[in-house]
N, C-alpha and C positions, 0 to 999 in steps of 0.2 A: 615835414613839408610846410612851407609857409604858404599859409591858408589866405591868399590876397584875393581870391576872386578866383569864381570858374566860370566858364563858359564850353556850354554843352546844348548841341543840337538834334533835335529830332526829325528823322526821312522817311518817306515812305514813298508811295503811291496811292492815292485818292481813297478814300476807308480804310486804311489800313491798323486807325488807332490808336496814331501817333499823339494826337491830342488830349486822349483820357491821361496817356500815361504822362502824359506831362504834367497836366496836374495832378496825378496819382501823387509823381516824384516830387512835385512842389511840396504837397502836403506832410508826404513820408520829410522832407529836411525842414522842413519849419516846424512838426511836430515834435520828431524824435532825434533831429542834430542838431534843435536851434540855431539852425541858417537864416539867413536874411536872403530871401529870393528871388529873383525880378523874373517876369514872364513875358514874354514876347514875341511875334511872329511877322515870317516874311512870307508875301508884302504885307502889310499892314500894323508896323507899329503903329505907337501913337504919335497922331497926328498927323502931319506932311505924308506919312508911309498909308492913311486911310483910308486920303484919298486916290493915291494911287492902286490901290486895290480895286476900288470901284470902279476905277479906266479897267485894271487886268481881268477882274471876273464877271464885269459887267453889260461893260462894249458889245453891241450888238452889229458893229461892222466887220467887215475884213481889217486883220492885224498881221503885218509881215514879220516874221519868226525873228528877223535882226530886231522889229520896234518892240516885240514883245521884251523878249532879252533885254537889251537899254531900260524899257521898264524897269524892271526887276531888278538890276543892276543899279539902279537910283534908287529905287528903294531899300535897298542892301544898303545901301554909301550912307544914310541919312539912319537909318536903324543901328548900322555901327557907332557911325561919329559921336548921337547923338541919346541913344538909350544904350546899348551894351556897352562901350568901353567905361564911360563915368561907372556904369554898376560896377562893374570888375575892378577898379580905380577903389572905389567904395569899399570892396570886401564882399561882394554879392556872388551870390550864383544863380547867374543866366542861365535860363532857359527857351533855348526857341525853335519855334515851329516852322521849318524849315531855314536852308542857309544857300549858301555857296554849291553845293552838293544839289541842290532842286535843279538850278539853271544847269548844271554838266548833265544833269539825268534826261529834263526837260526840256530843255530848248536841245542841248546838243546832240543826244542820242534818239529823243522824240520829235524835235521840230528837224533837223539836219545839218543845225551852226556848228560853225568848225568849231570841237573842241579846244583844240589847243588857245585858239583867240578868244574863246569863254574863261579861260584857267588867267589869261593874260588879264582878261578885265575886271577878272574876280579880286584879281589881286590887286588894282587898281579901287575898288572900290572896297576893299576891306585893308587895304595899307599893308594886306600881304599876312594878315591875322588867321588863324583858322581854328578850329574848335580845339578844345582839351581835348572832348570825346564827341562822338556821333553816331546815334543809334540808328540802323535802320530796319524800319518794322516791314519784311518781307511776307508777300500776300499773293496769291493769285489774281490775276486779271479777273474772272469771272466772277469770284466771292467779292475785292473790292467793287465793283461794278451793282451787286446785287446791296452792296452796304450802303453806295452812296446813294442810290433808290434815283427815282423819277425826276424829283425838282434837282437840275443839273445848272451849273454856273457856267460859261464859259471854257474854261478850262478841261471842265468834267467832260463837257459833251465832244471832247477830242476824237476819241472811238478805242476799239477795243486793241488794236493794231499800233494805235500809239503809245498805251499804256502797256502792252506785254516789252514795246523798244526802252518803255521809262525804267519797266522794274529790271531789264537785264543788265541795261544802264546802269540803277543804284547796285547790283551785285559787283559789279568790275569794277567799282570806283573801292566797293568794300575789297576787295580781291588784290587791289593795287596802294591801296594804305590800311592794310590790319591793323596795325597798331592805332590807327584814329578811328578808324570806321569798324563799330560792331552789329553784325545779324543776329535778326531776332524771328525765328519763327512767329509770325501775329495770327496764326490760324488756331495758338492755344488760348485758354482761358484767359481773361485779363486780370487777375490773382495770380496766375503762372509767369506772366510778361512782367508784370510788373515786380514778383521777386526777381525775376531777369535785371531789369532795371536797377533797381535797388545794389544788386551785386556789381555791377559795372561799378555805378558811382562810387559804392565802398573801395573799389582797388581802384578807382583814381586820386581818391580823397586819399587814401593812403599812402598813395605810390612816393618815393621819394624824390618828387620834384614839382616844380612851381606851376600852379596855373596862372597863366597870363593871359 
């Protein structure tokens, strides 16, 4: 396989621990594959995407479900253009903390935006790109809830009723692209997850064909 660059994302639902193992996996290919890695997360790359984070998780007024989405969706547009395709261009493997897959889970099956016009602007803002691979770390409602504790952003303090609509969301999104999207029990050890992790990437990095 020619090794030009990968791009691989991480989902979940709010504690669920998608973020250790990102850097778990960061560290496993720049230690023991000598990868060149770049890391990143939506919203909030760097820069232009930080401050948009600060409107999504910090906004203390009413936010209607379409301005959330267009958020999110700018901030997708500007994270692609502008830090993951150059890495991939580069020869890197991206890593990010949510993608494409957050908005279909979140805004569309947890807020009530039509799906299909979510898929439509995903692809608008990503030029129609979508991950090599996509993890998602599946969690109960109650346990993520108890991980993300008391100091809650925005997003978190959704309630309990919109995060059981997000995680059944991310299971049918896995259920209708197996081959991109793989589950991950997150209620095991996180030495358990993470050789989880680790084996995905090995049979992508191997598999015989291109990441773009």
């Amino acid at each position: 396989m020619s090794k030009k660059g990968c791009f691989i994302t991480f989902e979940g639902i709010d504690g669920c621990g998608k973020t250790t193992q990102m850097e778990l996996l960061q560290k496993y290919l720049e230690n023991h594959k000598g990868l060149t890695v770049l890391k990143t997360r939506e919203p909030g790359g760097k820069g232009l995407g930080e401050e948009v984070r600060k409107l999504l998780l910090n906004y203390d007024g009413e936010v209607s479900p379409k301005c959330e989405s267009f958020l999110f969706l700018a901030d997708r547009a500007q994270n692609i253009d502008i830090i993951v395709n150059p890495a991939i261009e580069r020869g890197e493997v991206v890593l990010c903390d949510r993608h494409t897959d957050s908005t279909i889970a979140y805004q569309g099956f947890g807020r009530g935006v039509n799906i299909e016009e979510l898929k439509k602007l995903n692809d608008l803002a990503t030029g129609g790109k979508k991950p090599d691979l996509t993890i998602v770390f599946d969690i109960d409602v109650e346990t993520s809830m108890k991980r993300v504790g008391k100091a809650r952003d925005r997003m978190e303090e959704s309630g309990e009723k919109f995060f059981e609509a997000v995680r059944l969301g991310y299971l049918e999104i896995a259920n209708s692209e197996p081959e991109r999207v793989k589950v991950i029990d997150a209620t095991q050890t996180i030495e358990e997850i993470h050789e989880q992790v680790v084996s995905l990437f090995e049979g992508l990095w191997g598999a015989d064909v291109v990441c773009l």
